[in-house]
N, C-alpha and C positions, 0 to 999 in steps of 0.2 A: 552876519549870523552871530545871535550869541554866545559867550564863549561855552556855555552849557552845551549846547546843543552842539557845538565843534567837537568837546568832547566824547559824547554819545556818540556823534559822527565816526569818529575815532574808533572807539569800543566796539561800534558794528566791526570797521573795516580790521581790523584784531581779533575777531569775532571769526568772520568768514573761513581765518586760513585754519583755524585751529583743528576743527576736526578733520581735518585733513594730515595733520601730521603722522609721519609714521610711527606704527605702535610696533613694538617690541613681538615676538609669538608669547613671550611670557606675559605682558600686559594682554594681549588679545584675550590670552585662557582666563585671567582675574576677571577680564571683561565679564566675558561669557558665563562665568561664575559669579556674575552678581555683586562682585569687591568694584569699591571705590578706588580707584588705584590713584596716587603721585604723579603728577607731572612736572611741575617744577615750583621751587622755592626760592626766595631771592629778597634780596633788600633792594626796594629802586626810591628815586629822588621824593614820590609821595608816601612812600609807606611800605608795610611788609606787602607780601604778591605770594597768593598761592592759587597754585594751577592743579585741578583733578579731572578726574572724569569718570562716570558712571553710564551703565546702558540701562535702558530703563524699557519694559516691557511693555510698551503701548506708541502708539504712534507719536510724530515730530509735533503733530498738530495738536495732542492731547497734551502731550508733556509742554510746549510752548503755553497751553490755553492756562496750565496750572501753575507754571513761574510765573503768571503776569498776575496773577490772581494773588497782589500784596495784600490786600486787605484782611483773606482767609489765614495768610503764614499763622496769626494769633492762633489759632485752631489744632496745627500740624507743626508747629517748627517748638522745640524746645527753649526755654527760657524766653521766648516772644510775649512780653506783657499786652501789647496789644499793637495794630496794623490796621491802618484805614487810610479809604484814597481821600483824598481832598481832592480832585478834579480830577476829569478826563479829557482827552482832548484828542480825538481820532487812535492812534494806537500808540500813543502818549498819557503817561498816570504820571499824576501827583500823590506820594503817601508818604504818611510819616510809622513810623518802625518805632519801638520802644524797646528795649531788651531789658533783663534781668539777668544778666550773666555772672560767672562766680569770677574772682579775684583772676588774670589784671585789669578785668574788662568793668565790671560790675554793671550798675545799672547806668544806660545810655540812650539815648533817644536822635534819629536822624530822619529828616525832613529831604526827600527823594525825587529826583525826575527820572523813570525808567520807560524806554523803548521798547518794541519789538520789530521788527523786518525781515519778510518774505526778500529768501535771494534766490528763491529758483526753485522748480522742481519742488521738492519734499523737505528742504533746506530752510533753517531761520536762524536768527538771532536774535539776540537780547543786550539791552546798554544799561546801565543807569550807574549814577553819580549823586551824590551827596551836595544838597543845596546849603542844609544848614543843618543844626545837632550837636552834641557833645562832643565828640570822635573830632580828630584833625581834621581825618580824610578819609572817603566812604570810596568805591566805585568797584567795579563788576561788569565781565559779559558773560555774553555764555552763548555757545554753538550747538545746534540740534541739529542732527541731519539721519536719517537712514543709518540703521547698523548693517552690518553683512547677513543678516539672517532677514534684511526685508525690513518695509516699513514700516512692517508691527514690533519694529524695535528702535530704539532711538539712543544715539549716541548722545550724551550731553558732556561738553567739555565747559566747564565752568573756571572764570578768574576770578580773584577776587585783592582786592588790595586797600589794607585799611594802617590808617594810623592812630593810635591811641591815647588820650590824653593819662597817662599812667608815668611811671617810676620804675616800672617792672623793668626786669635785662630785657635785652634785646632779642636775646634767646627765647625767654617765656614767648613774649607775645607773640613773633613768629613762630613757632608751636601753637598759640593759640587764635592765631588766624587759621592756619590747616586745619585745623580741628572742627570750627567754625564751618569752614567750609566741607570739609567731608562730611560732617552733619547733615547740613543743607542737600547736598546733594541724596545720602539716603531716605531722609524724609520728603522728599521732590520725588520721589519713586515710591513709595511709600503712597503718598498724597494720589500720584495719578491711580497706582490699583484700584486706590478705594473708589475714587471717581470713577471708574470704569465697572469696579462690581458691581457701585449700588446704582448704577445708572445714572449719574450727575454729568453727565459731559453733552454737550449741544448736539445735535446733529448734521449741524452747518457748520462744523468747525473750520472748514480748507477755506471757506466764503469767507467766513469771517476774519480770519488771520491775514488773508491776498489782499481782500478790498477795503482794509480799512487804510486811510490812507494817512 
């Protein structure tokens, strides 16, 4: 197997346990209230690593349909100069990401292999890792499952771990990987509402998500 796709393999199986971790009653109530909360912060061997999680007001199978949906981020994510797939390949994308971000990041571009997988039930994941780009090191998963109020709500626990070709302390950037990430996440919730007001989401979403292989 290539080592790409060992990786990915990886980020599912990291993927799985996460929303499952026990939350806090106080993180539960930020849940419930719509805050992005902190899960953890760290320096590891590829880069800074930051852990959030957000509930998101629409099913696993919407919110999954709209992280895979790299192409549209140019649309919804902030400083995204532009996002387009280069290939697909079963529930496998190729896209490369542009950013315009302000000082230590500035502007970056990274060339992507991201996954998704059905693990049961109303449960999924998501992987992807950094082929090639500016940045050291690119990679991310992220956990959907059922929130406690049913499956018209969806937990998403997102990672994220990036390293910077930058000068900045070590402080900035890990601050500005969080930041990065809790963005993502608000406008990932943001992104599905709208798909659901104006009626942009499939009808066959649970099809689509299981059987693509």
């Amino acid at each position: 197997m290539p080592r790409v796709s060992i990786i990915i393999s990886l980020l599912f199986t990291s993927a799985q346990g996460l929303a499952s971790d026990r939350l806090t009653p106080a993180q539960t109530k930020k849940l419930d209230g719509w805050e992005v909360i902190h899960l953890k912060q760290a320096r590891t061997p590829e880069g800074f690593l930051a852990q959030m999680a957000v509930v998101v007001p629409d099913t696993p199978e919407a919110t999954t349909y709209a992280l895979m949906q790299i192409d549209k981020y140019k649309h919804f994510m902030p400083h995204f100069k532009d996002s387009r797939l280069v290939k697909t390949r079963g529930s496998t994308v190729y896209a490369v990401i542009e950013t315009k971000l302000p000082w230590p990041v500035r502007d970056a571009w990274v060339y992507l292999k991201a996954s998704h997988k059905h693990l049961g039930g109303r449960r999924y994941a998501a992987g992807w890792k950094m082929l090639n780009g500016t940045m050291k090191y690119y990679s991310g998963a992220a956990s959907l499952s059922p929130w406690r109020n049913g499956p018209h709500h969806t937990l998403v626990v997102l990672t994220t771990v990036a390293a910077l070709n930058t000068a900045a302390p070590d402080s900035l950037v890990s601050r500005g990987v969080a930041s990065v990430t809790s963005m993502f996440l608000h406008r990932l919730r943001m992104r599905v509402v709208a798909l659901r007001q104006f009626k942009k989401l499939p009808g066959d979403l649970q099809k689509r998500l299981r059987e693509t292989p």
